[in-house]
C-alpha positions as CSV (number, residue, x, y, z in Angstrom):
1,X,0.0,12.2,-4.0
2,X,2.2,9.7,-2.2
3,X,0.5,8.3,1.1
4,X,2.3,6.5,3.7
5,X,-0.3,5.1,5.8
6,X,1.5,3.8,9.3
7,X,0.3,1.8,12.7
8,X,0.6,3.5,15.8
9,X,3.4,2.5,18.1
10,X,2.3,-0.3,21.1
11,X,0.5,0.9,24.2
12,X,-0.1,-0.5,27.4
13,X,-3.7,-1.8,26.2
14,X,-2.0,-3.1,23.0
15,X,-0.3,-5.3,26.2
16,X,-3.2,-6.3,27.7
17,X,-5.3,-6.9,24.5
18,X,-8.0,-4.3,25.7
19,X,-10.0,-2.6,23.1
20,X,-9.6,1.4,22.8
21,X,-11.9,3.7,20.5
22,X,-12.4,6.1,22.7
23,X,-10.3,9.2,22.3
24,X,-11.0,10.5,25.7
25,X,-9.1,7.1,27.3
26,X,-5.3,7.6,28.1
27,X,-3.6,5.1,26.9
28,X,0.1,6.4,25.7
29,X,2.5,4.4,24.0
30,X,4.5,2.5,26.3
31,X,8.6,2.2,25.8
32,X,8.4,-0.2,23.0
33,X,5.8,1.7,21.5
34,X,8.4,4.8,21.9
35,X,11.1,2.5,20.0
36,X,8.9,1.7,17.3
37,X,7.6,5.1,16.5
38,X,11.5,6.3,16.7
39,X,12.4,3.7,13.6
40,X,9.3,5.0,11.9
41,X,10.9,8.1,11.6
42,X,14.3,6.3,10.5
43,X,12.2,4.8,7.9
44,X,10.8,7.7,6.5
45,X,13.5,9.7,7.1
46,X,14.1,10.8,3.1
47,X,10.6,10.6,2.6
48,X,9.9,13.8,2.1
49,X,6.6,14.3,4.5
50,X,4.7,17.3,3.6
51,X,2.2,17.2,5.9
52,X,0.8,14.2,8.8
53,X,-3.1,13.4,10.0
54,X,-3.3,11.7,13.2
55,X,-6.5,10.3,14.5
56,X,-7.6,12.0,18.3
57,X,-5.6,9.3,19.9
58,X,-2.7,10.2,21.8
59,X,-1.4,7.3,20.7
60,X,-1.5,8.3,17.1
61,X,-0.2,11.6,18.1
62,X,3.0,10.5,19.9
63,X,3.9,8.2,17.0
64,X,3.6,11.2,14.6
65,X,5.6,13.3,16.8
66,X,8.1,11.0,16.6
67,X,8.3,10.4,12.9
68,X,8.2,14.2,12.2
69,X,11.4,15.1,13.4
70,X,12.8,14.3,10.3
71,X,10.2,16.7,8.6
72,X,8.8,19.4,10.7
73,X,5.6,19.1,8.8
74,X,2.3,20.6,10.3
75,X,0.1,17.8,12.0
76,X,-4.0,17.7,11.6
77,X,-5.9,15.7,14.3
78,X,-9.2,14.3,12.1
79,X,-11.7,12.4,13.6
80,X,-12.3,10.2,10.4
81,X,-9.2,9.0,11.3
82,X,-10.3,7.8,14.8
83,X,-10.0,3.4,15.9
84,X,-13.4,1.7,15.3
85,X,-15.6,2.2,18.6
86,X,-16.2,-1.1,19.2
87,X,-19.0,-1.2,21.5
88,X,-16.5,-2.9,24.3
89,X,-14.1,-0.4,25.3
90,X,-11.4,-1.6,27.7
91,X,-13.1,-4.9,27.2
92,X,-10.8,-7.8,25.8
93,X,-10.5,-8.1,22.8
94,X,-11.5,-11.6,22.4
95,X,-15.2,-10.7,23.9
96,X,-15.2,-8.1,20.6
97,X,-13.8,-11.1,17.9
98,X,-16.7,-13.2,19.7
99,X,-19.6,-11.1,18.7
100,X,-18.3,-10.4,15.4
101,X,-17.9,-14.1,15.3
102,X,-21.7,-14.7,16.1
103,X,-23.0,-11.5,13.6
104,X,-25.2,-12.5,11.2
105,X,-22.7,-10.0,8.6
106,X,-19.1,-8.8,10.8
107,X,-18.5,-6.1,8.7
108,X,-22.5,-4.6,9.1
109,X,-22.7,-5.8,13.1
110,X,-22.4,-2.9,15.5
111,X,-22.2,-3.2,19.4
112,X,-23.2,-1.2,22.6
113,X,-23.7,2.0,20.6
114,X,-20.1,1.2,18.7
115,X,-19.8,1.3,15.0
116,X,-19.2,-1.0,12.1
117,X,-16.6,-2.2,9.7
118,X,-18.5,-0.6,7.1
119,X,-18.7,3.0,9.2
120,X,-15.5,2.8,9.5
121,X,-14.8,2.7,5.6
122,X,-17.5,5.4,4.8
123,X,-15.5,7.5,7.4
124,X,-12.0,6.5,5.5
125,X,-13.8,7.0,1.8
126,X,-15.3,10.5,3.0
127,X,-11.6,11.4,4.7
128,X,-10.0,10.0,1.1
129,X,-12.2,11.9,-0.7
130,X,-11.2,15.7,0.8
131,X,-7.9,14.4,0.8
132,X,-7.8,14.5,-3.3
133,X,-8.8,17.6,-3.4
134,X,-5.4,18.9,-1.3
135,X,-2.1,19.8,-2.9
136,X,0.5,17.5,-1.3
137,X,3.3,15.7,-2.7
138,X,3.4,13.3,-0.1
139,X,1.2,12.8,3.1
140,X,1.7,10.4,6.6
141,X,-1.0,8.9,8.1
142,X,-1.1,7.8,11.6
143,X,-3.2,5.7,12.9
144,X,-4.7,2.0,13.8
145,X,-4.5,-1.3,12.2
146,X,-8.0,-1.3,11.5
147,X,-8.0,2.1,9.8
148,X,-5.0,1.4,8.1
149,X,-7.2,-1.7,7.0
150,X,-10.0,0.0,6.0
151,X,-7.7,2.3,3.7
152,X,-6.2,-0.5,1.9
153,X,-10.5,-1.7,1.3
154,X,-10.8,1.8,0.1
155,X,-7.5,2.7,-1.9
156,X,-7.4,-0.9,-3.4
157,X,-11.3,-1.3,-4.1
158,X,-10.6,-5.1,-2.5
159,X,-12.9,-6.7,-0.7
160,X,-13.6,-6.8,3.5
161,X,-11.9,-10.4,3.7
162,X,-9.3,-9.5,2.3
163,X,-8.5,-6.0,3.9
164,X,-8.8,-7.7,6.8
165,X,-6.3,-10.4,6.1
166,X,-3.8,-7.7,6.0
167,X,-1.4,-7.2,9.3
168,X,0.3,-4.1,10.0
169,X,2.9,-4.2,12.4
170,X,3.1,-1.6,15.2
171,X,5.4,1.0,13.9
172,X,5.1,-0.1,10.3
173,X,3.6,1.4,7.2
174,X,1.8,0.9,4.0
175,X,2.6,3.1,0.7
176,X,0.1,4.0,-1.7
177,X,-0.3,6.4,-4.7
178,X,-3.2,8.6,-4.3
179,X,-4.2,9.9,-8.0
């Protein structure tokens, strides 16, 4: 199974560097995020998109619509596929990048009630492993830099340094071969 695993488009909190985990907060893409989404689906045009899963962020959700036009394939909203709850929603995210900063372990450290790095990838390892067991040729994901992140941990078997050295632009996508 192919898998092209893509960002989100910008929002307005993107803009204002606010952190969003919550699926019940608006926050839409804004114009560029519009643009981007658009030459997502340029991109992945020929692609031959079977079917999408977008996270419960409208955000997600916009982006995929976006990119489907090219495919008309049927779109799953899965909570596995959700941004990390931080613990310091619509909170900069520099006050986030402190704590983590101070953490005995970054990728154990949870927050307010939030989750960590590591709940995040036993979400993305449970979500990868019911994804094995479907029939497509080739699958789009939609979701956040950190998720996509936590894919390429998972799918790559590399470590959480280095997953989270990788940058994912808004818009953008990562291709991997799920067998």
């Amino acid at each position: 199974m192919k898998l092209y695993i893509a960002r989100h488009g910008r929002t307005q909190y993107n803009d204002l560097g606010l952190c969003n985990g919550d699926p019940s907060v608006s926050n839409p893409l804004t114009g560029t995020g519009e643009q981007q989404a658009k030459a997502l689906g340029e991109k992945l045009k020929h692609a031959a998109i079977q079917h999408i899963y977008v996270s419960e962020m409208k955000r997600t959700q916009q982006t995929a619509a976006f990119a489907n036009v090219f495919h008309n394939a049927a779109i799953t909203i899965e909570p596995r596929l959700n941004d990390i709850r931080t613990g310091y929603e619509g909170k900069h995210f520099t006050e986030y990048n402190a704590a983590l900063e101070k953490a005995p372990n970054r990728y154990t450290a949870r927050f307010n009630g939030g989750e960590s790095i590591e709940d995040v990838k036993a979400r993305i390892q449970s979500f990868v492993r019911d994804l094995r067991g479907q029939q497509y040729e080739t699958v789009l994901i939609v979701t956040s830099e950190v998720i996509v992140q936590a894919f390429c941990a998972v799918l790559q078997d590399i470590s959480n340094e280095a997953a989270e050295a990788i940058t994912v632009e808004q818009g953008s996508f990562l291709e991997f071969d799920l067998r």
